[in-house]
N, CA, C and O atoms as CSV, one atom per row, in Angstrom:
chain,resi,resn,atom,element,x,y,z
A,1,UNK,N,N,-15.090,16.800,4.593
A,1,UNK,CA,C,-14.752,17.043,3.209
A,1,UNK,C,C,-13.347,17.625,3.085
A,1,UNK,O,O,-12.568,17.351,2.172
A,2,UNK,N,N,-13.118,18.409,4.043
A,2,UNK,CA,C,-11.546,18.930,3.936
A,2,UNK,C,C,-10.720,18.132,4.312
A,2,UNK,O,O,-9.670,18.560,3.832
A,3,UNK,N,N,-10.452,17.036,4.990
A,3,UNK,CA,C,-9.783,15.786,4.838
A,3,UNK,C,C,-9.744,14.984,3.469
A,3,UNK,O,O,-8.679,14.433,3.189
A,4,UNK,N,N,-10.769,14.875,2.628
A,4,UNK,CA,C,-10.575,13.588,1.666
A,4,UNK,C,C,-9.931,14.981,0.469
A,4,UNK,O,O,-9.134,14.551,-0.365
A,5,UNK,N,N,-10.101,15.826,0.421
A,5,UNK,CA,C,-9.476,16.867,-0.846
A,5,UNK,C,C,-7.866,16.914,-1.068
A,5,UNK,O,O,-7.326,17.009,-2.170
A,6,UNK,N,N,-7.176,16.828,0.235
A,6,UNK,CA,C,-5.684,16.499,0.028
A,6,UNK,C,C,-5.415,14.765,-0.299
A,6,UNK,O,O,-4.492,14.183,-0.867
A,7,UNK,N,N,-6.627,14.300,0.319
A,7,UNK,CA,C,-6.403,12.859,0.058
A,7,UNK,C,C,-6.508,12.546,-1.564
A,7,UNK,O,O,-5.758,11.816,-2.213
A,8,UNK,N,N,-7.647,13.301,-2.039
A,8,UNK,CA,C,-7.910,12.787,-3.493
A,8,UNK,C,C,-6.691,13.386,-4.395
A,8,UNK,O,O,-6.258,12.867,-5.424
A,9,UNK,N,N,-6.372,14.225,-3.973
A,9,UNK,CA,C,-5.095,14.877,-4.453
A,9,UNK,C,C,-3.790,14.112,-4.800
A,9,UNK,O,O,-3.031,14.200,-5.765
A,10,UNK,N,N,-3.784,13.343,-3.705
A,10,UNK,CA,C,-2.377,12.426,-3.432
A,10,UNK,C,C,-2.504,11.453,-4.208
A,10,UNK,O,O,-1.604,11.025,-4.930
A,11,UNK,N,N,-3.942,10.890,-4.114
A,11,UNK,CA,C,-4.568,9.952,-5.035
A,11,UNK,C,C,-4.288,10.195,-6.656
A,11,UNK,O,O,-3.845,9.422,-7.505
A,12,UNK,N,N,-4.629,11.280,-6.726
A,12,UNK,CA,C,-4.840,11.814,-8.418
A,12,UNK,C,C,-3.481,11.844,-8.710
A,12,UNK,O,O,-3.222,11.343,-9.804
A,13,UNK,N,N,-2.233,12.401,-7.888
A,13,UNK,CA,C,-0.868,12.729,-8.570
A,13,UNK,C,C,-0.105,10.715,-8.344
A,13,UNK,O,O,0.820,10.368,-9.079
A,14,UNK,N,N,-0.457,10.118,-7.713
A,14,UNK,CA,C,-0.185,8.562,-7.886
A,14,UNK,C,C,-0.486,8.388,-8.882
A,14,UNK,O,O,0.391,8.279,-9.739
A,15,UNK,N,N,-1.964,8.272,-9.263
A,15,UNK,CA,C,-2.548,7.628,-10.460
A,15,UNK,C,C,-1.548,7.889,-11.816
A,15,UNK,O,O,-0.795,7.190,-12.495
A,16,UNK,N,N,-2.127,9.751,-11.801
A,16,UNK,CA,C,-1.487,10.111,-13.226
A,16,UNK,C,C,0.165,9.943,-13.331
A,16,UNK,O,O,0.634,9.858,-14.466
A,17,UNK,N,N,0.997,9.895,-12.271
A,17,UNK,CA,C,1.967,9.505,-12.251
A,17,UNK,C,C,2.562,8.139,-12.496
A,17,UNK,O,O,3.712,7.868,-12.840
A,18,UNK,N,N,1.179,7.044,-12.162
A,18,UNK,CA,C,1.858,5.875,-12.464
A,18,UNK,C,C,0.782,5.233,-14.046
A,18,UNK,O,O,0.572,4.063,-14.365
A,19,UNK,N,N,0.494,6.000,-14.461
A,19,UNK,CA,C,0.177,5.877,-15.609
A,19,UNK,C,C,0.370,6.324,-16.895
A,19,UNK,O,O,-0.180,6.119,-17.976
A,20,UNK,N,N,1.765,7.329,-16.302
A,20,UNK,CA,C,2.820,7.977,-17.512
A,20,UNK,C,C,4.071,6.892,-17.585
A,20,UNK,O,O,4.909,6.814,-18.483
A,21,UNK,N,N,3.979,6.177,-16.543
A,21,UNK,CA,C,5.723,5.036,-16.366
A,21,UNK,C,C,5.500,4.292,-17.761
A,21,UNK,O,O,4.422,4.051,-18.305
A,22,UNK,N,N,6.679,4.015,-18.167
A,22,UNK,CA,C,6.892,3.489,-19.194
A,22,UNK,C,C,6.837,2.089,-18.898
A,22,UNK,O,O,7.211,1.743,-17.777
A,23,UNK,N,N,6.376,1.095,-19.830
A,23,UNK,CA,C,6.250,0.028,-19.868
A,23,UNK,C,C,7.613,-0.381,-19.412
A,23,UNK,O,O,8.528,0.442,-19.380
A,24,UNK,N,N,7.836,-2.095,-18.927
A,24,UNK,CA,C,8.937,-2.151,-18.515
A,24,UNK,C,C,8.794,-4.069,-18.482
A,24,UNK,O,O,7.971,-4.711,-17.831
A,25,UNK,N,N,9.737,-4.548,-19.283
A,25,UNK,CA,C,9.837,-6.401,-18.950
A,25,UNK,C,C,9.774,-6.757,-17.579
A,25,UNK,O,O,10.357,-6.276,-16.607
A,26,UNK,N,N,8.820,-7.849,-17.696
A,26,UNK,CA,C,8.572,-8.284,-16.145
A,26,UNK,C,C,10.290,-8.997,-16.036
A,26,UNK,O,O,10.924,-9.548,-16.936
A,27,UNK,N,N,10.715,-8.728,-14.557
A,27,UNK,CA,C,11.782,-8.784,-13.828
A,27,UNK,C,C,11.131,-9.068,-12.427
A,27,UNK,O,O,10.113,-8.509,-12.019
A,28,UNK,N,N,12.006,-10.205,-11.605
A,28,UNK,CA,C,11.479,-10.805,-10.353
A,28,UNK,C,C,11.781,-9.305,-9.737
A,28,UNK,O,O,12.650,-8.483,-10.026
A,29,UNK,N,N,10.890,-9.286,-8.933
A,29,UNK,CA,C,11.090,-7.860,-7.558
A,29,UNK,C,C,11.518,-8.632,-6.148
A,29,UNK,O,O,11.064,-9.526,-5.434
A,30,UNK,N,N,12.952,-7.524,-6.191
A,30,UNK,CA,C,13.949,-8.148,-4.917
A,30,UNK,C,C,13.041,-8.417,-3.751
A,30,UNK,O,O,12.049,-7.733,-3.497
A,31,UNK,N,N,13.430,-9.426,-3.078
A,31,UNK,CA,C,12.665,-9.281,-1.515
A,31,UNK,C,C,13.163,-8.267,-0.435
A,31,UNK,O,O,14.371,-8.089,-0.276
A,32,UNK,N,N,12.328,-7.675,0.227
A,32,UNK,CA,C,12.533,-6.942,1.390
A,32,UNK,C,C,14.060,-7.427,2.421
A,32,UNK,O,O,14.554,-8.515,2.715
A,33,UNK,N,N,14.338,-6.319,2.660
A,33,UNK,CA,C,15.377,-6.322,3.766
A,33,UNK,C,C,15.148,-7.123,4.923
A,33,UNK,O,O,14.597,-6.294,5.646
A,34,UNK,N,N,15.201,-8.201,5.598
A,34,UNK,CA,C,14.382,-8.823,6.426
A,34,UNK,C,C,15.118,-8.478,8.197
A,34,UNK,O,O,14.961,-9.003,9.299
A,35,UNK,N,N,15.784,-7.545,7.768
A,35,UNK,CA,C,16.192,-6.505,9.106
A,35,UNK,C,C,14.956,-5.371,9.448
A,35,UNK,O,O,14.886,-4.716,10.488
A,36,UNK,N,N,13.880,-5.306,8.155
A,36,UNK,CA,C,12.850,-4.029,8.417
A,36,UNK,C,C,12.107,-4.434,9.261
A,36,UNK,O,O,11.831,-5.633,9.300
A,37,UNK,N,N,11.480,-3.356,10.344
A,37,UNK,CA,C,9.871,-3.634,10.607
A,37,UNK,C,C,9.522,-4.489,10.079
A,37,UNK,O,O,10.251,-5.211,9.399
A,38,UNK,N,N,8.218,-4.659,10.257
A,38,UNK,CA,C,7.063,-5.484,9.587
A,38,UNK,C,C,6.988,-4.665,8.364
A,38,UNK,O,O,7.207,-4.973,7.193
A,39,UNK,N,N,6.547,-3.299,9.022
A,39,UNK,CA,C,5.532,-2.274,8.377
A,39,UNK,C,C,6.740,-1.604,6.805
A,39,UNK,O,O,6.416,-1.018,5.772
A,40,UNK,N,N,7.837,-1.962,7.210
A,40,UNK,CA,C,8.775,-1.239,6.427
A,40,UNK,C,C,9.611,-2.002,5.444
A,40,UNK,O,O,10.268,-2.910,5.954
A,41,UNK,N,N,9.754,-1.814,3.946
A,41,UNK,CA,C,11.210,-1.809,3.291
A,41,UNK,C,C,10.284,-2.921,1.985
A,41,UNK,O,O,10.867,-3.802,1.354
A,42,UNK,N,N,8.943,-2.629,1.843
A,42,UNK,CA,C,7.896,-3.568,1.122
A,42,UNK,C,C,8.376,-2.807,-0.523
A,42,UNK,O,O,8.176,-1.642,-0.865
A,43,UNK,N,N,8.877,-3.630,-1.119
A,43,UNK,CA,C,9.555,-3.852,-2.464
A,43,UNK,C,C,8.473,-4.144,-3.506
A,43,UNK,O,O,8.860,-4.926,-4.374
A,44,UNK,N,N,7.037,-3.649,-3.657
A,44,UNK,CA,C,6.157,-4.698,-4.577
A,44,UNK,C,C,5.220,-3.214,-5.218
A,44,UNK,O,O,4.424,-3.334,-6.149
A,45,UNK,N,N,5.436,-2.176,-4.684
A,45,UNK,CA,C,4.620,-1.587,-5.349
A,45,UNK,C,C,4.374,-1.286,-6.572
A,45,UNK,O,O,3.341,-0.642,-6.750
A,46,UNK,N,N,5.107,-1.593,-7.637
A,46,UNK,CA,C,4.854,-1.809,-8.824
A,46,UNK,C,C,4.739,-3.421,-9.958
A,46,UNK,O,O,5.039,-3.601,-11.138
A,47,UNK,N,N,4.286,-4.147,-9.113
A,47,UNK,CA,C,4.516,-5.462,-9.210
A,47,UNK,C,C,2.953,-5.855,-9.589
A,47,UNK,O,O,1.810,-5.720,-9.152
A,48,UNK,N,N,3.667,-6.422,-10.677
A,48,UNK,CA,C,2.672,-7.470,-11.506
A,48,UNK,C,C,1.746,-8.235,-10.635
A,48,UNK,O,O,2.160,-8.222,-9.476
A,49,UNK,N,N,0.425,-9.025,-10.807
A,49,UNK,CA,C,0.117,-9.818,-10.625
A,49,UNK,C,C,0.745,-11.178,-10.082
A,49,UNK,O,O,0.405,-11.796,-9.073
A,50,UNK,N,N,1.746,-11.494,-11.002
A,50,UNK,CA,C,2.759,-12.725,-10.957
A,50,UNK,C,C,3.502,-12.269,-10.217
A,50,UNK,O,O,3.765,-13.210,-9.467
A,51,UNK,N,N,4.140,-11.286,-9.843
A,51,UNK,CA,C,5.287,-10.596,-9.154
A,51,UNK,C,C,4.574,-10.874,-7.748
A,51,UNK,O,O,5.094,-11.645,-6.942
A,52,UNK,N,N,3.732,-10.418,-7.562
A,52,UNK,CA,C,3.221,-10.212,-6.453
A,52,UNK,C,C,2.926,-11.709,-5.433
A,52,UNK,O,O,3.209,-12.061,-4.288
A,53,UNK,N,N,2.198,-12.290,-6.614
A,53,UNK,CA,C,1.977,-13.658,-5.593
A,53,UNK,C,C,3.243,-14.582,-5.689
A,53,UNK,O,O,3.186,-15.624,-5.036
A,54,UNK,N,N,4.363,-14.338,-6.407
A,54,UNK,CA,C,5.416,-14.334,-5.920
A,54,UNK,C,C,6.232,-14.563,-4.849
A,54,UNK,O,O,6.876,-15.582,-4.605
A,55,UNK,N,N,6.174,-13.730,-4.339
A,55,UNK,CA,C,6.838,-12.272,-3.281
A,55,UNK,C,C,6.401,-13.254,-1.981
A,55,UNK,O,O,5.515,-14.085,-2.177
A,56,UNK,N,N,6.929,-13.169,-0.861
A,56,UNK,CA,C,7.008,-13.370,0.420
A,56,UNK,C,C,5.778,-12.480,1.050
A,56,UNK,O,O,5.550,-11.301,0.778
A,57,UNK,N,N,4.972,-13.391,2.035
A,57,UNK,CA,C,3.684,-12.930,2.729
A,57,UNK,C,C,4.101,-11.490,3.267
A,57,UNK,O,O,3.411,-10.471,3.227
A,58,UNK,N,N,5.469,-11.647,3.814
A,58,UNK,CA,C,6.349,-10.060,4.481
A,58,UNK,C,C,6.374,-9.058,3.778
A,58,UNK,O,O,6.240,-7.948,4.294
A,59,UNK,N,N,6.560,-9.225,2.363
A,59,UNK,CA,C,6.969,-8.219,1.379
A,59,UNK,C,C,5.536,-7.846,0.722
A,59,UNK,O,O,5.523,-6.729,0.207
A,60,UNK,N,N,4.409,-8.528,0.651
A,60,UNK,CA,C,3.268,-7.784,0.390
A,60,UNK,C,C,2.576,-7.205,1.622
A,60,UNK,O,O,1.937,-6.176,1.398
A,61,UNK,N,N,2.573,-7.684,2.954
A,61,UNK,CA,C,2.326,-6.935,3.799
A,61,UNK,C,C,2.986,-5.306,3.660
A,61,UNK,O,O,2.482,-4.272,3.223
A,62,UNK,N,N,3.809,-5.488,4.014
A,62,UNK,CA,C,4.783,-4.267,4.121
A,62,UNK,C,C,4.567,-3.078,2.907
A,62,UNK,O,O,4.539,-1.851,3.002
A,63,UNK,N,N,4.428,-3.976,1.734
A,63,UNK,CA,C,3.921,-3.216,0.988
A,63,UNK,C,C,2.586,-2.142,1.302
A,63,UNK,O,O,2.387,-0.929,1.235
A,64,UNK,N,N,1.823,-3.360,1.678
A,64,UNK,CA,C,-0.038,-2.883,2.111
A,64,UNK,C,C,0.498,-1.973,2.688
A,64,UNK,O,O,0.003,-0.901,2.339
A,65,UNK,N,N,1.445,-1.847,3.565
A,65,UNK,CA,C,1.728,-0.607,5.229
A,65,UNK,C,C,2.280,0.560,4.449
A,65,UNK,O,O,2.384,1.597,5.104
A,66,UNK,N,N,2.686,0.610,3.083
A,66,UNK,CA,C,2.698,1.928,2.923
A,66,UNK,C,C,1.504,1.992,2.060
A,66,UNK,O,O,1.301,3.204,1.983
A,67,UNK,N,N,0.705,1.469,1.451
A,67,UNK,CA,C,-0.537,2.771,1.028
A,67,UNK,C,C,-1.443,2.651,2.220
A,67,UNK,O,O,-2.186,3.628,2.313
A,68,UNK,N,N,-1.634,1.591,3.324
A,68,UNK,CA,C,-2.167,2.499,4.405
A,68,UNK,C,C,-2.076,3.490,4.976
A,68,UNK,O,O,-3.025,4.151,5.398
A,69,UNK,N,N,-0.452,3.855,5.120
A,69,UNK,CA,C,0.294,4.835,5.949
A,69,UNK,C,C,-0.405,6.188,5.138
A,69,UNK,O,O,-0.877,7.153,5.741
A,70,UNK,N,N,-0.365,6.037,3.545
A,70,UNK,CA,C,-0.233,7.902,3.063
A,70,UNK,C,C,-2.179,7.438,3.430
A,70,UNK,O,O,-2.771,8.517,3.414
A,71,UNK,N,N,-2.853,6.674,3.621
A,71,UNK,CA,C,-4.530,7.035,4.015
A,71,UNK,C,C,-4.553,7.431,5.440
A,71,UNK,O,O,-5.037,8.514,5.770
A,72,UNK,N,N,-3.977,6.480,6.429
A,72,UNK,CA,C,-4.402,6.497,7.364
A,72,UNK,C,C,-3.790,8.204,7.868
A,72,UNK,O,O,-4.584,8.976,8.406
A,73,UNK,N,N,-2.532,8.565,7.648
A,73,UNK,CA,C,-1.791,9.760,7.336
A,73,UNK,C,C,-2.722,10.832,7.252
A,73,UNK,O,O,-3.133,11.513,8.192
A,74,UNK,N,N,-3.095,10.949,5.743
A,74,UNK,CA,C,-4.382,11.981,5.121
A,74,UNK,C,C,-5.452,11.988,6.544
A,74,UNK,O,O,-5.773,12.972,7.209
A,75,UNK,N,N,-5.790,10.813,6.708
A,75,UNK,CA,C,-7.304,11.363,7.303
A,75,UNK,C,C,-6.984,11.346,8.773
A,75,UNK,O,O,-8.018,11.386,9.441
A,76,UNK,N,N,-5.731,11.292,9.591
A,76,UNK,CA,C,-5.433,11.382,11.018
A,76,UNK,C,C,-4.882,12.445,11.278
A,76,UNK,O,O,-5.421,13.265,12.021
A,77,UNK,N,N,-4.007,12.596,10.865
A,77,UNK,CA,C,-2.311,13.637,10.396
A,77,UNK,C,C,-1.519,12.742,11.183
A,77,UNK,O,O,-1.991,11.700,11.639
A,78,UNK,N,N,-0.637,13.011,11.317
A,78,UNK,CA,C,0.394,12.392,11.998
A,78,UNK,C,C,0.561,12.231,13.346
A,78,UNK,O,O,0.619,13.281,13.986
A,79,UNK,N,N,0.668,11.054,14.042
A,79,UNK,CA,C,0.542,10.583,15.262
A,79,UNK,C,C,1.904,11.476,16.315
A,79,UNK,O,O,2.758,12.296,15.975
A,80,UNK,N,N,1.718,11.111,17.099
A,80,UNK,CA,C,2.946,11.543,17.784
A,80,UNK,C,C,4.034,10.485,17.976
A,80,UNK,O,O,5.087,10.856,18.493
A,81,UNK,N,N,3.917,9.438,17.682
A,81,UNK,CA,C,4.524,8.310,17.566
A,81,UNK,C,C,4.194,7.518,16.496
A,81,UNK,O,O,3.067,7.028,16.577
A,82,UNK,N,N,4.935,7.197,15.358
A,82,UNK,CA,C,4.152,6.709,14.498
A,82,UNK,C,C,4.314,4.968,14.140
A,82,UNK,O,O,3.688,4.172,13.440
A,83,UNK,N,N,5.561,4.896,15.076
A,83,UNK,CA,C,6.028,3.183,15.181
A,83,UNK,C,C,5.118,2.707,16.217
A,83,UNK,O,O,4.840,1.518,16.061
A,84,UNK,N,N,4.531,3.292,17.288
A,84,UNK,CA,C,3.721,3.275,18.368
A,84,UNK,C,C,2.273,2.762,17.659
A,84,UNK,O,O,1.572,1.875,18.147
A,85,UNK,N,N,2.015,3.371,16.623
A,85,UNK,CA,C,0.509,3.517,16.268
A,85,UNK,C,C,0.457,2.240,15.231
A,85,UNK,O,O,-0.488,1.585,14.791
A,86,UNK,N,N,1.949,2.165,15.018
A,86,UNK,CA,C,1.567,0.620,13.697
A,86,UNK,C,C,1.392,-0.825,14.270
A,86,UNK,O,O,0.946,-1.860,13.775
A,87,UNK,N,N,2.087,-0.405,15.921
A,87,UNK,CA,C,1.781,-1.508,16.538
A,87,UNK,C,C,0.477,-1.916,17.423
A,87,UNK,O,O,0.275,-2.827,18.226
A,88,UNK,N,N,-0.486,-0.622,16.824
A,88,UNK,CA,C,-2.001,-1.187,17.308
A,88,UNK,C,C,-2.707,-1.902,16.971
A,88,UNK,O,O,-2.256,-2.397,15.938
A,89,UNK,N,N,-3.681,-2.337,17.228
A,89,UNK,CA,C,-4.738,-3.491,16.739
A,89,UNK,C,C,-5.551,-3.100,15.461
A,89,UNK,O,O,-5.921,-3.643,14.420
A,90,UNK,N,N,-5.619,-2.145,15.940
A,90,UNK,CA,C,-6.628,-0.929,14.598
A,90,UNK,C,C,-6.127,-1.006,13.530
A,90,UNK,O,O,-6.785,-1.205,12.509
A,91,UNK,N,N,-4.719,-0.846,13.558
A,91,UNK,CA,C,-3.272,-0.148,12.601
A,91,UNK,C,C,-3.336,-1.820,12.054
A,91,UNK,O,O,-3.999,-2.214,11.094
A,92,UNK,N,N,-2.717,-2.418,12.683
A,92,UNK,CA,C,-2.472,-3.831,12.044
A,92,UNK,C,C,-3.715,-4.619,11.167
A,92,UNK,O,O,-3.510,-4.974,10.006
A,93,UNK,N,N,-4.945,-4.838,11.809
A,93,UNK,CA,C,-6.352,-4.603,11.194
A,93,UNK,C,C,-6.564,-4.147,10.059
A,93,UNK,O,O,-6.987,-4.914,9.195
A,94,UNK,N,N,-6.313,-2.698,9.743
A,94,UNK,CA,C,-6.329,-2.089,8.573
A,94,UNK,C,C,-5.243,-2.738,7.542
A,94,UNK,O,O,-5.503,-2.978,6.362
A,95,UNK,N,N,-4.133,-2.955,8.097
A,95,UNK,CA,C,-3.019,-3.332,7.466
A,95,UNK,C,C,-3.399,-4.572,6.357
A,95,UNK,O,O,-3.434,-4.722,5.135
A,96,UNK,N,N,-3.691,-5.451,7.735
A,96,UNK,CA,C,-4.054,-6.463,6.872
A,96,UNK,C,C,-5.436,-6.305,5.766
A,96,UNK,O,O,-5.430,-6.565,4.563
A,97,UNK,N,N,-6.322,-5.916,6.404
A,97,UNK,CA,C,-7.631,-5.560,5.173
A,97,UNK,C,C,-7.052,-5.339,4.036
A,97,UNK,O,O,-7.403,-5.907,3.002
A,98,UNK,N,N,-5.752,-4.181,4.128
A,98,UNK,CA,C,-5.479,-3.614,2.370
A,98,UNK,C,C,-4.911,-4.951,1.890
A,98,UNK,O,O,-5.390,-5.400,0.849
A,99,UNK,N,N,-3.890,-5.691,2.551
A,99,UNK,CA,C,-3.167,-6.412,1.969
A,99,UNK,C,C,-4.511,-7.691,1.350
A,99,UNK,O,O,-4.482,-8.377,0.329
A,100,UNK,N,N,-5.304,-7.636,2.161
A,100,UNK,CA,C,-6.190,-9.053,1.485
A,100,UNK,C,C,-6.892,-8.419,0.343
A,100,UNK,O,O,-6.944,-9.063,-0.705
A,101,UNK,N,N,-7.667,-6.755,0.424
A,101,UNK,CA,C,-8.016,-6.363,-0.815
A,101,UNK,C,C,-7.296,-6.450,-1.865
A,101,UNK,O,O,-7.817,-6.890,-2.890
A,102,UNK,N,N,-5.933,-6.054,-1.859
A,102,UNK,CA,C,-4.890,-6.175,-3.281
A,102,UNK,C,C,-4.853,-7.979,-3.024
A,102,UNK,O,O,-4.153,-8.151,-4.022
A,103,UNK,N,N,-4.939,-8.608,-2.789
A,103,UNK,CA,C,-5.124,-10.036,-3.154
A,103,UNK,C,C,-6.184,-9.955,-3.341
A,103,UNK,O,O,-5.909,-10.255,-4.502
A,104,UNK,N,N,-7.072,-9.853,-3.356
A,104,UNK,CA,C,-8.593,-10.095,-4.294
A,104,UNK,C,C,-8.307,-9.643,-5.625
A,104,UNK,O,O,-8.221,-10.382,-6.606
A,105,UNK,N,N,-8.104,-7.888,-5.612
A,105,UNK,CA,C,-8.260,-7.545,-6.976
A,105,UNK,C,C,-7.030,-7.077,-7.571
A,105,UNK,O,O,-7.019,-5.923,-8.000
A,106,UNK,N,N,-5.929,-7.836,-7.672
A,106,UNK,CA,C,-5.146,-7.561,-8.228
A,106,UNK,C,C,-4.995,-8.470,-9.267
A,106,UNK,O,O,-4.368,-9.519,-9.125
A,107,UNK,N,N,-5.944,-7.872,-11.108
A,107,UNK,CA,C,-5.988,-8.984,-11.766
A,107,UNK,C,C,-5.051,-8.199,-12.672
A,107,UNK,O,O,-5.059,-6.968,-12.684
A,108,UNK,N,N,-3.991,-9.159,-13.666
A,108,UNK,CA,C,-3.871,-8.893,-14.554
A,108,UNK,C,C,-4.232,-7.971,-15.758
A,108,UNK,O,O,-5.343,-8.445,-15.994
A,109,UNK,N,N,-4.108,-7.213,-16.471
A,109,UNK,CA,C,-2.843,-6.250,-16.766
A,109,UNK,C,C,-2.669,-5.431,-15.276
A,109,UNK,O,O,-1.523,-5.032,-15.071
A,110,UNK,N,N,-3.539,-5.174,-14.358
A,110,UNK,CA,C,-2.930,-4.096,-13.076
A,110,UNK,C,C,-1.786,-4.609,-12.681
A,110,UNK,O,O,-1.077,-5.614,-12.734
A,111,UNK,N,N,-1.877,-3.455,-12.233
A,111,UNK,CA,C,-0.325,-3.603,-11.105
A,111,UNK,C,C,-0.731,-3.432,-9.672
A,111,UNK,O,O,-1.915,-3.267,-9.379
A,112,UNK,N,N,0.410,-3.473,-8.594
A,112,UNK,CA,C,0.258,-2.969,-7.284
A,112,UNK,C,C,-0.403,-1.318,-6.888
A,112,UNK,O,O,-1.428,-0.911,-6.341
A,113,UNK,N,N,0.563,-0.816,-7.377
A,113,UNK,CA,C,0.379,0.712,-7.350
A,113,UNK,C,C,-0.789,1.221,-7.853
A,113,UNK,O,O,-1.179,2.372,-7.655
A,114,UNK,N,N,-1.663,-0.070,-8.852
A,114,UNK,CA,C,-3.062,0.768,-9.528
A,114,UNK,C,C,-4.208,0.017,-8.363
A,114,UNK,O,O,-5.317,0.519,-8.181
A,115,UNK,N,N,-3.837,-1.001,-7.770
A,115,UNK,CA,C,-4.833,-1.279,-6.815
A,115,UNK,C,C,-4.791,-1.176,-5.325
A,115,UNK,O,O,-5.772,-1.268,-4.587
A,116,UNK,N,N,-3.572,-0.978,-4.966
A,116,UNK,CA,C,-3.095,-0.284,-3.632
A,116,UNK,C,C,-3.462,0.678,-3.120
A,116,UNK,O,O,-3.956,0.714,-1.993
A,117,UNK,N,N,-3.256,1.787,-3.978
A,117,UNK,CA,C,-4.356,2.867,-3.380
A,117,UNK,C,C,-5.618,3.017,-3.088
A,117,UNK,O,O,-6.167,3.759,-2.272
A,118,UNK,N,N,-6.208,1.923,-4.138
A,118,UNK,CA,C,-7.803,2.332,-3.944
A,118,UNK,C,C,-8.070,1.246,-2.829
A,118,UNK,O,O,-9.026,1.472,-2.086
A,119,UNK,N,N,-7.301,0.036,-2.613
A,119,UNK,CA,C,-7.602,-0.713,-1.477
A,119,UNK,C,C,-7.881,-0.131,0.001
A,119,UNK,O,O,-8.650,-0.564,0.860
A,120,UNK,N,N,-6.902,1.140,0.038
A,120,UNK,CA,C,-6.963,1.966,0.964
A,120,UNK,C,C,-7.475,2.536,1.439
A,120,UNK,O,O,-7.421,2.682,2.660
A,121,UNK,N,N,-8.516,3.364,0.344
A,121,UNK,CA,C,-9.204,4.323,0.511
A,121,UNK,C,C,-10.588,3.837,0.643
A,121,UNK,O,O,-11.513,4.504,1.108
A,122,UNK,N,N,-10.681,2.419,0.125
A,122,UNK,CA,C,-12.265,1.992,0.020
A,122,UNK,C,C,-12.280,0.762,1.723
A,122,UNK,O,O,-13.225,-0.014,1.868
A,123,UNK,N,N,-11.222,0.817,2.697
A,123,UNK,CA,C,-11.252,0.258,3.042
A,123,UNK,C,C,-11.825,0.756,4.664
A,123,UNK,O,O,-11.069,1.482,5.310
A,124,UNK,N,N,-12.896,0.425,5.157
A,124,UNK,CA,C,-12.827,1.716,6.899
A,124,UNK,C,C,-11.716,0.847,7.507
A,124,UNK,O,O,-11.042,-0.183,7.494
A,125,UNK,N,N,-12.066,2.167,8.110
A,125,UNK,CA,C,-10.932,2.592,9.355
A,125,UNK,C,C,-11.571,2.756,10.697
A,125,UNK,O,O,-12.658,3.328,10.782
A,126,UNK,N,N,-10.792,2.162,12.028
A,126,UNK,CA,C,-11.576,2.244,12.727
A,126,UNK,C,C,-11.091,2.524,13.890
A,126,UNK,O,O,-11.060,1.515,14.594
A,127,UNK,N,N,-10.612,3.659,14.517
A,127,UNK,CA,C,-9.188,4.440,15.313
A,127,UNK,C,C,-9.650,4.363,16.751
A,127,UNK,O,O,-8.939,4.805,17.653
């Protein structure tokens, strides 16, 4: 229980934070730096439906790798290597799970950022 309380926390200040943003005209979302990681430089977290399936298989991955990172984060703490740990089977596994959950339920009016997190959190983990 003292693990998921900072988690729901992080959770709760995302939410209410991305549900004060001001509306905003859909605009294409740049593609990723294609010098990043895999895991790094994912440009979509506030991206439409349309935005999203959009976007390059790279740039929603990468995306998925950061709301895995602040879960897998919360409920591990921090690895001693943390480029080490994204290149595990487990790590990549999870990776992909979030990224196929936000392709399931990422319907219209949501966004990334409203189904990203919970993809995360509803998703096991298996270290």
């Amino acid at each position: 229980m003292s693990k998921l309380l900072p988690l729901f926390m992080l959770m709760m200040v995302l939410f209410i934070g991305c549900q004060s943003a001001p509306q905003t005209a859909v605009t294409p979302t740049p593609d990723r730096d294609p010098n990043c990681a895999w895991y790094d430089c994912g440009t979509l977290h506030f991206a439409t439906q349309a935005e999203w399936q959009a976007a390059s298989e790279g740039n929603q991955i990468a995306t998925a790798a950061s709301f895995a990172d602040l879960v897998w984060l919360q409920l591990f703490g921090p690895p001693a290597d943390l480029d080490a740990l994204r290149e595990q089977i487990e790590y990549r596994a999870f990776v992909s799970s979030v990224h196929r959950c936000i392709n399931l339920n990422l319907i219209a009016p949501a966004t990334v950022d409203q189904v990203g997190p919970e993809c995360a959190l509803t998703i096991p983990i298996s270290q």
